[in-house]
C-alpha positions as CSV (number, residue, x, y, z in Angstrom):
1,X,0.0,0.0,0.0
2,X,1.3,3.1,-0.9
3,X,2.4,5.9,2.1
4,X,2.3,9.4,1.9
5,X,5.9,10.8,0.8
6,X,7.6,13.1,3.6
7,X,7.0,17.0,2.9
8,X,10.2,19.4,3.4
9,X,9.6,21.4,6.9
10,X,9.3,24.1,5.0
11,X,9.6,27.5,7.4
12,X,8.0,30.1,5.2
13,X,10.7,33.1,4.0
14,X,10.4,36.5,6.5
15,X,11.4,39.2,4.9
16,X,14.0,41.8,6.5
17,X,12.0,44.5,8.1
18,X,13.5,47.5,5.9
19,X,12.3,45.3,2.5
20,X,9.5,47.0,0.8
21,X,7.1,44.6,0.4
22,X,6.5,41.3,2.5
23,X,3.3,38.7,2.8
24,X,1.6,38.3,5.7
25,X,3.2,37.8,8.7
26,X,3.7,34.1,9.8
27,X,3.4,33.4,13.4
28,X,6.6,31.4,13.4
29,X,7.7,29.1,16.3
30,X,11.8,29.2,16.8
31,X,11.5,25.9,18.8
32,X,12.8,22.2,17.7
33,X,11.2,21.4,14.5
34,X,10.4,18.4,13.4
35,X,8.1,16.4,10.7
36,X,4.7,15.2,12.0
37,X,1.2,14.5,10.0
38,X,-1.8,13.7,10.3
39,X,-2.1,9.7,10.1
40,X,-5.0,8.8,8.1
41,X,-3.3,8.3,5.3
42,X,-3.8,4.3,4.8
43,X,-5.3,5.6,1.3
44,X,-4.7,3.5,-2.2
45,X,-4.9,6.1,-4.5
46,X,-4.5,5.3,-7.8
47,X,-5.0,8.2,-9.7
48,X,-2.5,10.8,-9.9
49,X,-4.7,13.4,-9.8
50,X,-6.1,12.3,-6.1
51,X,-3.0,12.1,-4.7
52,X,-1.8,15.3,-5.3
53,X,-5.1,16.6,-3.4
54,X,-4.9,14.2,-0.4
55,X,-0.8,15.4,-0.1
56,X,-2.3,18.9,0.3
57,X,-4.0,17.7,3.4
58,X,-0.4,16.7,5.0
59,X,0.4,18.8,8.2
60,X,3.7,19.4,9.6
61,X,4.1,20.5,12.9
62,X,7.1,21.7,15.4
63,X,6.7,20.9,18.8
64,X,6.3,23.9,21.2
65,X,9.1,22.7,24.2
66,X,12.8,20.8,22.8
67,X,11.8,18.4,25.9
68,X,8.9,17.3,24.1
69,X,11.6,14.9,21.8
70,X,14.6,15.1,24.2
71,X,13.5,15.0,27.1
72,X,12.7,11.5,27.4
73,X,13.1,8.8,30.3
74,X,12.8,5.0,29.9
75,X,9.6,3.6,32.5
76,X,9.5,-0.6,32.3
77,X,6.0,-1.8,33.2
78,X,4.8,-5.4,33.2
79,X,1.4,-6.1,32.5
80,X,-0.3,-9.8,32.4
81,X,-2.8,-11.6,30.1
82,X,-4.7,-14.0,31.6
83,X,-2.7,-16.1,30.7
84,X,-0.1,-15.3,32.7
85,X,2.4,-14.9,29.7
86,X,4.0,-10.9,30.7
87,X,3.9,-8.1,28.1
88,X,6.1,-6.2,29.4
89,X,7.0,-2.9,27.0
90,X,9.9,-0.4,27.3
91,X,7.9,3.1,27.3
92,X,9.3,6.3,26.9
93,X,7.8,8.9,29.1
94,X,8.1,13.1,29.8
95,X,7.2,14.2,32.9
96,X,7.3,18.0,31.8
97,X,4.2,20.1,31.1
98,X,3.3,17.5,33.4
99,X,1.3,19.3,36.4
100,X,0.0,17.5,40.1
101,X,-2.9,19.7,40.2
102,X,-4.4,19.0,36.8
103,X,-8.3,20.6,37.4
104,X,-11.2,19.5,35.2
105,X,-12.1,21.0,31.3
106,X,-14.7,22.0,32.9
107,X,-13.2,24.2,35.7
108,X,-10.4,25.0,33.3
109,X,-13.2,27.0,30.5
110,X,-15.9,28.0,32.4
111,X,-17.9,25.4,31.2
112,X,-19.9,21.9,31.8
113,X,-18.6,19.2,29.6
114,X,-21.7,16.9,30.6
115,X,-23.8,19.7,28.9
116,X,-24.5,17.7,25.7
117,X,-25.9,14.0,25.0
118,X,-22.4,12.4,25.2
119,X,-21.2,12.7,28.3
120,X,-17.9,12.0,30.6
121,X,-18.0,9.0,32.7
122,X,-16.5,9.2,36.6
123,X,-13.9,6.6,36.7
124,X,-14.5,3.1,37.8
125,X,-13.4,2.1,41.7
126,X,-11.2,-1.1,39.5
127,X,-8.8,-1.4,36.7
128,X,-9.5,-4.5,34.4
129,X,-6.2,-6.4,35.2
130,X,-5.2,-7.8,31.6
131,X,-4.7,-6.3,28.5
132,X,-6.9,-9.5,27.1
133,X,-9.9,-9.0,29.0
134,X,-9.5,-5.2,28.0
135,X,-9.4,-5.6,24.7
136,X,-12.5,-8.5,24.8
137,X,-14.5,-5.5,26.3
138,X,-14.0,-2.9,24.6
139,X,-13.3,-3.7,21.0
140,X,-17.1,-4.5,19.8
141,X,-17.2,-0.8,20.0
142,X,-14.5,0.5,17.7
143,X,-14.6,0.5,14.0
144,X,-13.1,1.2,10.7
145,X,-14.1,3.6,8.6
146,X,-13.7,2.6,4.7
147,X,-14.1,5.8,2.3
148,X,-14.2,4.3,-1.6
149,X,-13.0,7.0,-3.7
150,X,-12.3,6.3,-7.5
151,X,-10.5,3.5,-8.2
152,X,-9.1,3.9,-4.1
153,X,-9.9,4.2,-0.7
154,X,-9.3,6.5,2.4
155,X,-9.1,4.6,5.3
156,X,-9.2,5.4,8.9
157,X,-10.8,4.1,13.1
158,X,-13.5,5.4,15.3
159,X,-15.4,4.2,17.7
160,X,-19.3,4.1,19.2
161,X,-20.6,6.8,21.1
162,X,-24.1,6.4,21.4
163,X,-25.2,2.8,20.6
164,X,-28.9,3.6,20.8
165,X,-28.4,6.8,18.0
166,X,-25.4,5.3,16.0
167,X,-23.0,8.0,16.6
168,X,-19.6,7.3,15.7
169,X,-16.6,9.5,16.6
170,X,-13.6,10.1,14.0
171,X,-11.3,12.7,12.5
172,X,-12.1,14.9,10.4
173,X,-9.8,14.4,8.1
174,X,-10.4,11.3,7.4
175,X,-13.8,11.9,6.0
176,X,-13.9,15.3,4.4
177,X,-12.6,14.6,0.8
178,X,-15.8,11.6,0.8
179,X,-17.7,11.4,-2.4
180,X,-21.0,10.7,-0.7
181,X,-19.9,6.9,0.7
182,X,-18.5,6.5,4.3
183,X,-18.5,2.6,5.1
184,X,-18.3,1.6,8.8
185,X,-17.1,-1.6,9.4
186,X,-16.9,-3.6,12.8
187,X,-14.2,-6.4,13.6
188,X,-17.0,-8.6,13.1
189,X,-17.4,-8.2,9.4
190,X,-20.6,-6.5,9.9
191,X,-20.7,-3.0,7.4
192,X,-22.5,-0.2,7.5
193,X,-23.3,2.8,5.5
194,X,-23.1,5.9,7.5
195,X,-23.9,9.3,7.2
196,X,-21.5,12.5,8.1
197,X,-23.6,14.3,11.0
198,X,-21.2,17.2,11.1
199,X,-17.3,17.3,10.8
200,X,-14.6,20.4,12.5
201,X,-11.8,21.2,10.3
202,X,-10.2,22.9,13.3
203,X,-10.4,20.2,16.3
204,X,-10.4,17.6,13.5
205,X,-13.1,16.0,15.2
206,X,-16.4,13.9,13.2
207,X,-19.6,12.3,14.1
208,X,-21.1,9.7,11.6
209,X,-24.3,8.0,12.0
210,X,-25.5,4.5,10.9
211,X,-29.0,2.7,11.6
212,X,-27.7,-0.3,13.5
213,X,-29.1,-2.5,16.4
214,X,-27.3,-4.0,19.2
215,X,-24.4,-1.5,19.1
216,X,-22.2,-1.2,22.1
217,X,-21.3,2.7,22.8
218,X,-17.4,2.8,25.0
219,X,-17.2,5.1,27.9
220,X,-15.3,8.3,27.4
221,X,-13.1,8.8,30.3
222,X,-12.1,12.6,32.0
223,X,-8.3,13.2,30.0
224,X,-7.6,16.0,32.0
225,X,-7.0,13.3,35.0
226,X,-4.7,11.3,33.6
227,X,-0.9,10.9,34.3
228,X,2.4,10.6,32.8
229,X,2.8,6.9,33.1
230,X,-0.8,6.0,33.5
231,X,-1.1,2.8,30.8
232,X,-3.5,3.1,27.8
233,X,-3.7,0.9,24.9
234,X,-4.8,2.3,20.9
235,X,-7.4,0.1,19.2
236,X,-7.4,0.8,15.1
237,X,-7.0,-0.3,11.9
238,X,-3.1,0.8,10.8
239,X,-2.5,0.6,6.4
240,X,-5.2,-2.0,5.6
241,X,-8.5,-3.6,6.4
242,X,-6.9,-6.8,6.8
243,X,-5.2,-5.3,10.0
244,X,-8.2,-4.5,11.4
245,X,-8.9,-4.7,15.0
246,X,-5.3,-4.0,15.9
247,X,-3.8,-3.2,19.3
248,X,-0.7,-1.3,20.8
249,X,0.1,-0.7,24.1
250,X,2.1,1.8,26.2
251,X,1.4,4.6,28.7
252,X,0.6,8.7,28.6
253,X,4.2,10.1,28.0
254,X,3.2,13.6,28.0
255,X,0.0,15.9,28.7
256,X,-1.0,19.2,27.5
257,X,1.7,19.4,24.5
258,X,1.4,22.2,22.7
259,X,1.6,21.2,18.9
260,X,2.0,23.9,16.2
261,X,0.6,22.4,12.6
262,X,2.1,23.9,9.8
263,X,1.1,23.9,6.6
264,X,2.9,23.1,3.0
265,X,3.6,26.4,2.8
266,X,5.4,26.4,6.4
267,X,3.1,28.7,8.0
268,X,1.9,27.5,11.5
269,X,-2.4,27.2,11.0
270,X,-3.4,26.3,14.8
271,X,-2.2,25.1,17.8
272,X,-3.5,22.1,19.3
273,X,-3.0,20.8,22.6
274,X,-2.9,17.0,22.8
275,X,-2.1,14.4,25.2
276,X,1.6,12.2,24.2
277,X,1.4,8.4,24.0
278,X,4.0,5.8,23.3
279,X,1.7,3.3,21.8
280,X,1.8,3.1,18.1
281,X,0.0,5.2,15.9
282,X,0.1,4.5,12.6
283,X,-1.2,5.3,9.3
284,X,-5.2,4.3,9.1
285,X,-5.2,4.6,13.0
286,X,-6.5,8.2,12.5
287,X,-9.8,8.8,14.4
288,X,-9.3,5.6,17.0
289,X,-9.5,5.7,20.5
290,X,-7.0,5.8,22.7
291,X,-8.1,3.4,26.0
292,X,-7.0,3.6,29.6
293,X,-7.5,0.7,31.6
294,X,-10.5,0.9,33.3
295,X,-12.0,1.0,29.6
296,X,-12.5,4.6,29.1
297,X,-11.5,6.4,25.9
298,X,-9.5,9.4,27.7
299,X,-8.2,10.6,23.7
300,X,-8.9,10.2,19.6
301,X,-5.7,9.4,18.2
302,X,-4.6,12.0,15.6
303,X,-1.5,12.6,14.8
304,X,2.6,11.2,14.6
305,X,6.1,11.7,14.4
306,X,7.5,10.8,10.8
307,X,10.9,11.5,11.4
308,X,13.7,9.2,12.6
309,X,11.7,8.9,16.2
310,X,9.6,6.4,17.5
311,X,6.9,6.4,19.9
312,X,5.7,9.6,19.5
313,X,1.9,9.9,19.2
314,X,-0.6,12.1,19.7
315,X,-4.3,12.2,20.5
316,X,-7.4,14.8,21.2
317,X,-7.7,14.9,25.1
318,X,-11.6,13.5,25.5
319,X,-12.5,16.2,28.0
320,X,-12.3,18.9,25.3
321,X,-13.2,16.8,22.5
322,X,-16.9,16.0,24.1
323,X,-17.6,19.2,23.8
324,X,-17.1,19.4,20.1
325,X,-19.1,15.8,19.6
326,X,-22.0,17.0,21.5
327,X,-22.1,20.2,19.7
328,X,-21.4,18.3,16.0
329,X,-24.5,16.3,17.0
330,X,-26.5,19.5,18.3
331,X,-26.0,22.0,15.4
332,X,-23.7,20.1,13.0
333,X,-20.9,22.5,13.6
334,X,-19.0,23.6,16.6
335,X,-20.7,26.7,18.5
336,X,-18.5,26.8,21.7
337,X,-15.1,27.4,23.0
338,X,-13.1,24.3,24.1
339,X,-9.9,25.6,24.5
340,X,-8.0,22.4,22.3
341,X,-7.3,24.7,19.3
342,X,-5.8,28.2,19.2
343,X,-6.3,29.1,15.2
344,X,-3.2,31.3,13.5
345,X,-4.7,34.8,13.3
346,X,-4.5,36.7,9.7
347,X,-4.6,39.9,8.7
348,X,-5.1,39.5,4.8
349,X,-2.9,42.1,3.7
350,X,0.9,42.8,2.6
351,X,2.0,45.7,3.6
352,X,5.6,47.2,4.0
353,X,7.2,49.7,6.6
354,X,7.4,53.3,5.8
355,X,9.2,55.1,6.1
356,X,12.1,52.8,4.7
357,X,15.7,53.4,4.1
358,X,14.8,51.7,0.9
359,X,14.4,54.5,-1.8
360,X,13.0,53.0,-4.9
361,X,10.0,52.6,-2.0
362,X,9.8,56.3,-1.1
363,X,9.5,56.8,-5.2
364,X,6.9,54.4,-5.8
365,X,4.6,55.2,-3.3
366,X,5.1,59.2,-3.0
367,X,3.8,59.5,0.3
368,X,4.1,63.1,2.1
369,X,7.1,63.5,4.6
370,X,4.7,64.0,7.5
371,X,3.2,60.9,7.9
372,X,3.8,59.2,10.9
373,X,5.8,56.1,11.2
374,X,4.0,52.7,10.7
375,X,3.1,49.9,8.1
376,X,1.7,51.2,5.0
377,X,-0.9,48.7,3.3
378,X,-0.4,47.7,-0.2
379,X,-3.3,45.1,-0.7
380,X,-6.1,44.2,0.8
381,X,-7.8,41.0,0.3
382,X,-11.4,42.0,-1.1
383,X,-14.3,39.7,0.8
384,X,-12.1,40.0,4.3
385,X,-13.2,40.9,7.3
386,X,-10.2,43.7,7.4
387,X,-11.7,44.9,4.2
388,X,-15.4,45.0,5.3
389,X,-14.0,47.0,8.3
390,X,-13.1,49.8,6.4
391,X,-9.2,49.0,5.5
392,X,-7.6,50.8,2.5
393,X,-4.7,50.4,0.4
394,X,-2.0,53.5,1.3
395,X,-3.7,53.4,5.2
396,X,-0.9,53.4,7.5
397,X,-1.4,50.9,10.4
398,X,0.3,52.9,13.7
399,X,-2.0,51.2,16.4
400,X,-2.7,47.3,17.0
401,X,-5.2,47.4,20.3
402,X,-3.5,50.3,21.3
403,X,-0.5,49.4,21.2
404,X,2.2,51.0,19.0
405,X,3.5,49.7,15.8
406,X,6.2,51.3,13.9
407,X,8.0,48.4,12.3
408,X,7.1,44.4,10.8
409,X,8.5,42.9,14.5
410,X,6.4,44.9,15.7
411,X,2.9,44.2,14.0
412,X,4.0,40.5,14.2
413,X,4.5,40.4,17.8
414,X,1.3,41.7,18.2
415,X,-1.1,39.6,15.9
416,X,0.9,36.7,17.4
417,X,-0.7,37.6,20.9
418,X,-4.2,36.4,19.4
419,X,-6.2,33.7,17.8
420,X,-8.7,33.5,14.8
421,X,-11.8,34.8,16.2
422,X,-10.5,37.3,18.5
423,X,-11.6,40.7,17.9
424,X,-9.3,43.7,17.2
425,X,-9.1,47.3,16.8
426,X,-6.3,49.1,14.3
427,X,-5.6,53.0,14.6
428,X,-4.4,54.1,10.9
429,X,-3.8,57.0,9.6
430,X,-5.3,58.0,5.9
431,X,-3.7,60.2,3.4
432,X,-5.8,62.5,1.4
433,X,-5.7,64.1,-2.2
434,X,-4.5,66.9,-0.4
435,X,-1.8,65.4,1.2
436,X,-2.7,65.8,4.9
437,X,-4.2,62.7,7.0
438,X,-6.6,61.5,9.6
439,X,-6.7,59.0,11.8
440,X,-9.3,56.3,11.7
441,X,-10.1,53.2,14.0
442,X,-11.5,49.9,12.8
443,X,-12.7,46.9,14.4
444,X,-13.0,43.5,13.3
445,X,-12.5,39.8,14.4
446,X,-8.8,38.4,13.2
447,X,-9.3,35.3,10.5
448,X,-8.0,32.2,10.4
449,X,-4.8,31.4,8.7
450,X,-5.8,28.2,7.1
């Protein structure tokens, strides 16, 4: 089966301050950078054509703290079958970001997380002792979802939320290029064609639906209680169908890791923060559940290192993904804050600084000598939110939320302090025919980046 080739990390080119013209400015992370993606991709493709458009769904992502990849401990644990035979694994584990005072979502947001149908189950007084037994129990309720497109497939894992309604939870991405088929098959061989109730490019969270009887919905677990070194075991179905049903075990290596997705282009899109694991992740395991052992899904596995690393997984904490599910199933898109993404802000301009020591600048743009220092706007992207606000091209930006900007670092700095979403007020000052100026204030809420 064919894999997704590796992307270059690309870093998108900043432009030195003084240069006349430069895009918009990239929020970019000088941490350790390395290659992550989403891994869904247990896609045949045959055509050309389609693969080009799935590779443009590839992420790459730096991770926010160097100890994230280096900072890594070896914890031996020995767990039993009931067989007796041990199954001991080597797991790697970070205690940093780690903290003993972890508080709920809920307390955390300002918000209920048993609001919606689906809800978060207190933890069981017992652990289920074996790996076996655990995986006898909670494995009728996980899935694969099978996407025929073309003369292909997209392939990914979910599992059952709500056995009496047929809600299934997976990632987005591994259902929004479908054609109109989504295919949900159980370990059992049983198949089912399901419906997309509402999918979140952002959290990269999905509901499906199928008309089924004697389904059997999996807890979800509270994520923001677990523990570096708590065990969990991933249930999915890794590069093809005939590996369906597969499981991997190993234990929470990190929590709350802040990971910054890129995209082709190098610029970082969102910030997500996900919950580290050691069990395998691989390609088709996108959308699965990651299990702890009292047979709770605490996470939805998502994404993993490419590089020369291994065990270095990721998954949506549960805590802030039920809030997304319940609201996917409510409205069919997500209406509240969570607080698992933070979305790249954008302006949707280029501008450059004036004034510059750069004189071909000066003679292009023949701006008076009394206007006051700032970024002059070249472009405006028409059908913005910038633009609706009132933005022009030859507007000076001096002001972002009141504070000063004179130069590129400084209008970066600022838009990096906020997320898509957030809204913001610019001071600029406007030239007229007669060469003398205002100033002017608009107000609008920043854009995503993606």
């Amino acid at each position: 089966m064919e894999e997704r080739n590796d992307l270059n990390n690309q870093t998108g080119n900043q432009e030195e301050i003084n240069t006349p013209v430069y895009s918009e400015p990239n929020n970019q992370s000088s941490g350790y950078s390395k290659n992550y993606y989403y891994v869904w991709d247990g896609e045949n493709f045959v055509k050309q054509k389609k693969r080009r458009a799935i590779r443009a769904l590839a992420l790459t992502v730096v991770v926010a703290l160097i100890v994230s990849v280096i900072g890594l401990s070896a914890a031996v644990y020995s767990l039993q079958d009931k067989n007796g035979k041990d199954v001991s694994d080597n797991s790697e584990y970070s205690e940093s970001n780690f903290s003993e005072s972890n508080t709920s979502i809920s307390e955390n947001n300002g918000k209920f997380v048993n609001s919606g149908n689906i809800k978060i189950k207190p933890k069981p007084e017992d652990e289920i002792t074996t790996i076996t037994e655990l995986y006898e129990q909670v494995s009728p309720s996980c899935c694969s979802i099978y996407i025929p497109i073309g003369t292909g497939y997209t392939l990914g894992s979910g599992f059952v939320v709500d056995a009496e309604e047929g809600y299934i939870v997976t990632n987005n991405h591994v259902v929004e290029d479908n054609d109109g088929t989504i295919q949900v098959k159980f370990y059992d061989g049983t198949t089912y064609e399901a419906t997309l109730v509402g999918g979140d490019e952002l959290t990269d969270i999905a509901v499906l639906k199928i008309e089924a009887e004697d389904l059997k919905a999996i807890e979800l677990g509270d994520s923001s209680q677990v523990k570096v070194g708590d065990h969990v075991i991933a249930i999915g179905t890794p590069y093809d169908l005939s590996l369906a049903g597969t499981l991997t075990n190993g234990v929470i290596s990190g929590v709350d890791r802040n990971i910054e997705l890129r995209d082709d282009y190098g610029t970082i899109v969102k910030t997500m923060k996900l919950l580290q694991t050691n069990s395998s992740i691989n390609p088709g395991n996108s959308g699965g559940p990651l299990i702890n052992m009292y047979g709770q899904v605490v996470g939805i596995n998502t994404l993993k290192l490419m590089d020369e690393y291994e065990g270095l997984g990721f998954a949506i904490p549960m805590s802030y993904a039920v809030v997304v599910i319940n609201n996917l199933i409510d409205y069919g898109e997500v209406r509240d804050e969570t607080g698992l993404v933070k979305a790249t802000a954008k302006l949707n301009i280029k501008v450059c600084t004036y004034p510059t020591t750069d004189e071909f600048t000066k003679e292009t743009y023949e701006l008076p000598d009394n206007v006051p220092e700032g970024i002059l706007v070249i472009e405006v992207s028409r059908n913005t939110a910038i633009y609706k606000a009132g933005l022009e091209v030859y507007d000076i930006i001096t002001e972002f939320n009141g504070v000063r900007i004179k130069t590129y670092s400084d209008l970066s700095a600022q838009l990096a302090k906020y997320a898509a979403g957030d809204q913001v007020t610019l001071k600029i000052y406007r030239i007229n025919r007669k060469g003398t100026g205002t100033y002017h204030e608009i107000t609008f809420k920043l854009e995503s980046a993606k």
